[in-house]
C-alpha positions in Angstrom: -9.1 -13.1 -3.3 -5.9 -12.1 -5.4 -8.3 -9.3 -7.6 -9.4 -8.1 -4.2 -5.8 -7.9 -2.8 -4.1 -6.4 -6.2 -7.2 -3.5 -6.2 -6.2 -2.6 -2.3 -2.7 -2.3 -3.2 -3.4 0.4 -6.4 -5.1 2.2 -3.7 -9.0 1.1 -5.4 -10.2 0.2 -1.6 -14.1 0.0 -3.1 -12.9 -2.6 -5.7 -11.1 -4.3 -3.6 -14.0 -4.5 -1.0 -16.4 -5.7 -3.9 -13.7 -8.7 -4.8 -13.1 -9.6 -1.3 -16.6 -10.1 -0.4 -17.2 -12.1 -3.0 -14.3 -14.2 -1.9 -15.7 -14.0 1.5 -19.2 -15.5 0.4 -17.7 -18.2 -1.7 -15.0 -19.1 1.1 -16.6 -18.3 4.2 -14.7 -20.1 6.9 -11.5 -18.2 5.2 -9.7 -16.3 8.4 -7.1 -15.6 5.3 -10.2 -14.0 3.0 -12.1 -12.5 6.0 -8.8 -10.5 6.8 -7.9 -8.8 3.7 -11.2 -7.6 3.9 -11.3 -6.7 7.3 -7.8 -4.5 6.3 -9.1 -3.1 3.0 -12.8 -2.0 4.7 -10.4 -0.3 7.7 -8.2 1.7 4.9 -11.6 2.7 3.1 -12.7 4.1 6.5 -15.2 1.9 7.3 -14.0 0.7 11.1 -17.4 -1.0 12.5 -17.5 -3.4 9.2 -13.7 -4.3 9.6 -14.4 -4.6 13.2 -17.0 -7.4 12.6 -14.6 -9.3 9.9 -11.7 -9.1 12.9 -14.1 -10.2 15.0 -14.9 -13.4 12.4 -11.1 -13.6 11.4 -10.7 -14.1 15.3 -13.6 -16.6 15.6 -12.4 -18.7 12.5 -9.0 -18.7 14.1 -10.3 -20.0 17.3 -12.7 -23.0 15.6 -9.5 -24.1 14.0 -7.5 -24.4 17.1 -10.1 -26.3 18.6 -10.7 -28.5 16.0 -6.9 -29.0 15.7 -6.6 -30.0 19.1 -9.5 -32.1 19.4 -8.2 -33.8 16.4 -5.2 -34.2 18.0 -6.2 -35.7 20.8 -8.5 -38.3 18.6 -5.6 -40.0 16.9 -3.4 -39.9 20.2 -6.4 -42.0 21.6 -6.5 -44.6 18.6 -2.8 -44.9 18.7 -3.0 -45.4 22.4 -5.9 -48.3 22.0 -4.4 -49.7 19.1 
């Protein structure tokens, strides 16, 4: 992810898009990986393919909470039986 984040800051959006989906396929459940490329694919232009990383930045983000929060409530529930 850094090579893809280094290239969009040069201004080499393409490069950057080609390191970043790399990063994306080997971290996939990676809000942080799935953004930069959702930013570099909106500065090359390309607004329906940033749209869909958003879109999976935003589902990521939501899987976490919940599985936060249901892990939160888990270990209350031990505690409170323990």
């Amino acid at each position: 992810m850094a090579l893809g984040r280094l290239q969009a800051k040069m201004g080499n959006l393409e490069e950057s898009i080609r390191y970043l989906q790399e990063a994306a396929k080997q971290s996939p459940l990676s809000p942080e990986v799935h953004y930069q490329l959702a930013l570099s694919l909106q500065r090359a232009g390309r607004k329906a393919e940033a749209a869909k990383e958003f879109a999976e930045v935003d589902r990521l983000n939501r899987e976490r909470r919940s599985a936060a929060w249901h892990g939160h409530g888990q270990s209350e529930t031990l505690r409170a039986n323990a």
